[in-house]
C-alpha positions as semicolon CSV with decimal commas, in nm:
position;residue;x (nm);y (nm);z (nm)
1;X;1,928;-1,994;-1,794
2;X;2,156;-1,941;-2,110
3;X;2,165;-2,196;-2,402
4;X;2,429;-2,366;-2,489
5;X;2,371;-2,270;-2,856
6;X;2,347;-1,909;-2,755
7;X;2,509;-1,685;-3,036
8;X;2,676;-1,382;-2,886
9;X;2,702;-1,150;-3,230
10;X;3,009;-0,892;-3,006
11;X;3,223;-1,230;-2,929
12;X;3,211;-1,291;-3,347
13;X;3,411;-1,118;-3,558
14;X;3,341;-0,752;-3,709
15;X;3,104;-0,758;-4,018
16;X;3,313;-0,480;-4,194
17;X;3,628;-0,702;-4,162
18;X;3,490;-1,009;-4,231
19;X;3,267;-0,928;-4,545
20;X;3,585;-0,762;-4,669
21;X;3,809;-1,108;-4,592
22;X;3,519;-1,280;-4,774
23;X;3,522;-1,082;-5,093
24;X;3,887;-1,064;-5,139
25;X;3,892;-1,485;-5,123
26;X;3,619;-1,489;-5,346
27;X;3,836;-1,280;-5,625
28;X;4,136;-1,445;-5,537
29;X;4,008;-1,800;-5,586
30;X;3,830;-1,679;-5,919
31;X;4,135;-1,589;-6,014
32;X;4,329;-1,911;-5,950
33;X;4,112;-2,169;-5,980
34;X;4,183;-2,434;-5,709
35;X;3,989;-2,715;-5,664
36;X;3,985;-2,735;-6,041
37;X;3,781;-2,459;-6,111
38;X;3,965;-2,293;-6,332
39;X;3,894;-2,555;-6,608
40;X;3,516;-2,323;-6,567
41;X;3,385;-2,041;-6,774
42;X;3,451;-1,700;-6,544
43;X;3,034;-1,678;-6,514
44;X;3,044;-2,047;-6,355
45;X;3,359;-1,992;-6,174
46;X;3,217;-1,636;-6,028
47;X;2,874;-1,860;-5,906
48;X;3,069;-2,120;-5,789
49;X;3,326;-1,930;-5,557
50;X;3,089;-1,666;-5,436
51;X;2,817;-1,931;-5,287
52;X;3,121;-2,139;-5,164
53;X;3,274;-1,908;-5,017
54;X;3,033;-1,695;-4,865
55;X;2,884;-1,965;-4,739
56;X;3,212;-2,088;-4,538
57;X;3,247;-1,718;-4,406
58;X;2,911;-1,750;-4,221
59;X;2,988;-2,065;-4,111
60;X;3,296;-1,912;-3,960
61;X;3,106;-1,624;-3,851
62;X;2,833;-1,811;-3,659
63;X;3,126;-2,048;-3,492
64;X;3,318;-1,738;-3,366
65;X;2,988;-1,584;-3,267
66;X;2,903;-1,956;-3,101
67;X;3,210;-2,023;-2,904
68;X;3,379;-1,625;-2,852
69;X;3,230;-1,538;-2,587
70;X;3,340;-1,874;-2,383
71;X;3,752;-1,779;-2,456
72;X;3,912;-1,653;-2,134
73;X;4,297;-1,660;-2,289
74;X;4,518;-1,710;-2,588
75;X;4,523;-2,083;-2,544
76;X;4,147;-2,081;-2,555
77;X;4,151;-1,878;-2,896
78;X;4,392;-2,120;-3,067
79;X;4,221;-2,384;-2,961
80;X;3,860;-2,290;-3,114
81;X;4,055;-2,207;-3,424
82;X;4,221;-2,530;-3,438
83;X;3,895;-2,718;-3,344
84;X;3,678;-2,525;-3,580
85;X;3,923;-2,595;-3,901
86;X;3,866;-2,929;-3,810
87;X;3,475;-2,961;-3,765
88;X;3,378;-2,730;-4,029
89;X;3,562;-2,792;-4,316
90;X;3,454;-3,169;-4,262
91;X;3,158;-3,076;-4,502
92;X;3,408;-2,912;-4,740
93;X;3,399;-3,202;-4,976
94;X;3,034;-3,222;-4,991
95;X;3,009;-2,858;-5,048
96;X;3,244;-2,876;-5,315
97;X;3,083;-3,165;-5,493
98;X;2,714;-3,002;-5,478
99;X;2,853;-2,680;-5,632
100;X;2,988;-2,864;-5,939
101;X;2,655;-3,028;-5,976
102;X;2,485;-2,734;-5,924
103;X;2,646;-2,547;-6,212
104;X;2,591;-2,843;-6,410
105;X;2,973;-3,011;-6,443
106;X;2,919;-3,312;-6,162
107;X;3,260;-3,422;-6,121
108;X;3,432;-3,716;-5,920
109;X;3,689;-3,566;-5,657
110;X;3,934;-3,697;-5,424
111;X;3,734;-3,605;-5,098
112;X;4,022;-3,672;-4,852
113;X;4,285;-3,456;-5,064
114;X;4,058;-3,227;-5,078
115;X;3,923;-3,203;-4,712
116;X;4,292;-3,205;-4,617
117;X;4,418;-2,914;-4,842
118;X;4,083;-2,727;-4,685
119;X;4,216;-2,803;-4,364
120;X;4,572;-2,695;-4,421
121;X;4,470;-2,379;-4,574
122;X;4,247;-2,238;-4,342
123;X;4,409;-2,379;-4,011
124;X;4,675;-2,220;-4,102
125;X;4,478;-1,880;-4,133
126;X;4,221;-1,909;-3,800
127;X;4,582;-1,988;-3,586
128;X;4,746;-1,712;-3,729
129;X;4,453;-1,456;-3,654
130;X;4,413;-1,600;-3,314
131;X;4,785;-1,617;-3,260
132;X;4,805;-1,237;-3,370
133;X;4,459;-1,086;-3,183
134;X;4,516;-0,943;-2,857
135;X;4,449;-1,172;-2,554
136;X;4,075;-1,176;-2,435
137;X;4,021;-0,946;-2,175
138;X;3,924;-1,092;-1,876
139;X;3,598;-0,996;-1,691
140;X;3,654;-0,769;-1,427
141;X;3,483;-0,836;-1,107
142;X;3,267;-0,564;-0,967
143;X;3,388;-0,385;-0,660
144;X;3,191;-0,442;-0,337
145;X;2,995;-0,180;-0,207
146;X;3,174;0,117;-0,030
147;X;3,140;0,106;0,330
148;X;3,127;0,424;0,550
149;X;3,479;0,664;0,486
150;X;3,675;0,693;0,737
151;X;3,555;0,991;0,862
152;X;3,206;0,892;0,896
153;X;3,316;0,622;1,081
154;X;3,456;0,835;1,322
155;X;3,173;1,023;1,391
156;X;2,971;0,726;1,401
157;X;2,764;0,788;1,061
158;X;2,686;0,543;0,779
159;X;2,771;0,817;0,560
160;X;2,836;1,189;0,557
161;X;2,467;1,281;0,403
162;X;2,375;1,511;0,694
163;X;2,688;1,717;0,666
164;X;2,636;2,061;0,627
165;X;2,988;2,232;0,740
166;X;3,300;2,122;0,865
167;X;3,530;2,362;1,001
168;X;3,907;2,297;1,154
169;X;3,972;2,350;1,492
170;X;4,314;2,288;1,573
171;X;4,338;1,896;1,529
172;X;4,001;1,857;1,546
173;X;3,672;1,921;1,312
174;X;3,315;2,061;1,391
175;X;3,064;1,888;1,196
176;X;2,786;2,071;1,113
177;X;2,498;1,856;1,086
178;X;2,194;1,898;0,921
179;X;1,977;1,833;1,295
180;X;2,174;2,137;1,441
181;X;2,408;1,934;1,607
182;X;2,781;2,018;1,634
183;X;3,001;1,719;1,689
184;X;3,370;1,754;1,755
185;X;3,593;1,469;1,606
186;X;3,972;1,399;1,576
187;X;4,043;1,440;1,212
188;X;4,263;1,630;0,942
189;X;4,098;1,898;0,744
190;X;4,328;1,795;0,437
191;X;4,193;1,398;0,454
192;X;3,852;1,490;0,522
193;X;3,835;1,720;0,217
194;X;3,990;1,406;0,008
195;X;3,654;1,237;0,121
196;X;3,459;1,488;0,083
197;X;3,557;1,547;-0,263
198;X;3,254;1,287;-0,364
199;X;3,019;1,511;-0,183
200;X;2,806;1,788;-0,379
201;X;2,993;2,079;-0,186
202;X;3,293;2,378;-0,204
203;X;3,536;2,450;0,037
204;X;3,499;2,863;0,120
205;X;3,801;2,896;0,348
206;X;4,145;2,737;0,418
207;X;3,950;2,538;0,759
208;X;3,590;2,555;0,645
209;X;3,423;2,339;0,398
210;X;3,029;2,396;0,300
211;X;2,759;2,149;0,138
212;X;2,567;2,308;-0,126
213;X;2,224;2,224;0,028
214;X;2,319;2,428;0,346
215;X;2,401;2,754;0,203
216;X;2,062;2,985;0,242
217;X;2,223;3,354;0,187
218;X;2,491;3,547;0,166
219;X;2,548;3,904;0,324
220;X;2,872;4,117;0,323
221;X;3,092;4,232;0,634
222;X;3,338;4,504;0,541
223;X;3,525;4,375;0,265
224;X;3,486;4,026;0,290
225;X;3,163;3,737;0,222
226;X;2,988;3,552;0,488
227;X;2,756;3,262;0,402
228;X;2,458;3,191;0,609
229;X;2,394;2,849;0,668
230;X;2,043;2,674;0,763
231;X;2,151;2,609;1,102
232;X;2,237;2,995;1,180
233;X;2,615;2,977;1,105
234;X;2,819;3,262;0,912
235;X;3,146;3,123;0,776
236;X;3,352;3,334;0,572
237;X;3,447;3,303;0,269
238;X;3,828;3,334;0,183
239;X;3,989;3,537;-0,156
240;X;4,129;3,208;-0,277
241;X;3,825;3,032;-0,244
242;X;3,596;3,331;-0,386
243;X;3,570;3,206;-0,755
244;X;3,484;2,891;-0,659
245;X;3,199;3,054;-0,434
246;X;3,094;3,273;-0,705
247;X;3,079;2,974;-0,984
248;X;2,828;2,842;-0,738
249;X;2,587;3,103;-0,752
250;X;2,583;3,135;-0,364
251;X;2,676;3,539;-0,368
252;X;2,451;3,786;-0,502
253;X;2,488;3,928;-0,822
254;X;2,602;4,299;-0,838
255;X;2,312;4,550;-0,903
C-alpha cells in the first residue's frame, strides 16, 4: 500500500533546472533588495537570501515531488500551483522574520503585505510554468495478452510453435509440423508470412517458408540449394531468397 506522503523524485522538477532557477533568484534578490533587505551589508544580504531562498526552492521541490505524480491534466497542474502558492508561502512571514533575527537586525514587518506580495509573486510564476509545460501524459494501459493469430486458429493451435515449414499449394498451405504431421489449411501465403514475421524463421522460396530450428543440412541439386528439414523434407531454395539463406548460416561454406 502507497503512502499518502510518498515523494515520487521523477514527478518533481529536474535538479539541473531547478538549482539553476534557485541561484539566479538568489542574485537577483541580492541585487534588489525586497523585503527591505537592501538597507543590509552585501555579506548579510548574501546569508540572508541564499538560506531564504534555497530553502523555499526545496520546499517547492518536495511539493512538486509530493503531489506530481497525482496530475492527470493541465487543470490538475494549475491547480497544485495555485494551491501550493497558497499553503507554502503561508510561513513566508515567519521565515522572513527569523532571518532578520538571525543576522542580528530583528525587525517588525507587516506580515500580511508581506505574505501577499509572496503570494503574488510566485503564483504568478508556478501558473505560468504549469500553464507553459506540456500536458501530463497519461498512463497508457497495457495491452491484453495476444490470443492465437489467425492462422493458428485455423489450424486449431494455440500458437504456431511447432511450425517447421509452410509451403503454398494453390489456395491452400501445408504445415509442416514439428510431430511429422502435414496439415492442409485454407490460407494466403502473403498473410501467413505477415504472422509469421514474429517467428524466428526465413522464407527460402516465393511458396515456402522455413523455421530456423528445422533446417538440419543443406545439399546441392544441379545449380540450385535444397534444405533438409528434420522431418525428411527438401525445399528449395529460390535466387531471391539466397542471401537471406546464406546470412543464416544454413548453406555450407565454400571449400
Amino acid at each position: 500500500m502507497n503512502s499518502p506522503l510518498r515523494l515520487d523524485p521523477a514527478a518533481a522538477p529536474p535538479l539541473r533546472p531547478q538549482i539553476a532557477c534557485t541561484l539566479f533568484a538568489i542574485l537577483a534578490a541580492v541585487l534588489t533588495g525586497p523585503f527591505g533587505t537592501l538597507d543590509l551589508a552585501l555579506p548579510s544580504r548574501l546569508v540572508f537570501w541564499l538560506v531564504l531562498v534555497g530553502w523555499n526552492s526545496l520546499k517547492w521541490w518536495l511539493w512538486y515531488g509530493w503531489t506530481g505524480s497525482r496530475v492527470q491534466s493541465r487543470r490538475g497542474a494549475l491547480l497544485v500551483a495555485a494551491s501550493g502558492a497558497l499553503l507554502l508561502n503561508a510561513t513566508l512571514p515567519l521565515e522572513i522574520d527569523l532571518m532578520y533575527r538571525a543576522i542580528g537586525q530583528a525587525k517588525a514587518l507587516p506580515w500580511a503585505g508581506l505574505y501577499l506580495s509572496a503570494l503574488t509573486i510566485s503564483a504568478g510564476i508556478a501558473l505560468l510554468v504549469a500553464a507553459l509545460s506540456p500536458p501530463p501524459i497519461a498512463p497508457v494501459a497495457k495491452a491484453p495478452p495476444a490470443g492465437p493469430g489467425l492462422l493458428a486458429s485455423k489450424a486449431g493451435f494455440p500458437d504456431l510453435a511447432d511450425l517447421q515449414a509452410v509451403t503454398a499449394e494453390d489456395h491452400y498451405l501445408r504445415l509442416h509440423l514439428r510431430d511429422g504431421r502435414r496439415l492442409l489449411v485454407l490460407f494466403r501465403f502473403g498473410d501467413a508470412l505477415a504472422e509469421l514475421a514474429q517467428h524466428d524463421g526465413c522464407q527460402v522460396h516465393r511458396s515456402a517458408w522455413i523455421a530456423a530450428d528445422a533446417v538440419i543440412g543443406a545439399r546441392r541439386e544441379g545449380r540450385r540449394w535444397l534444405l533438409c528439414l528434420a522431418d525428411g523434407t527438401t525445399l528449395p531454395v529460390s535466387e531471391s531468397h539466397l542471401a537471406s539463406v546464406k546470412a543464416r548460416g544454413w548453406l555450407p561454406a565454400r571449400r
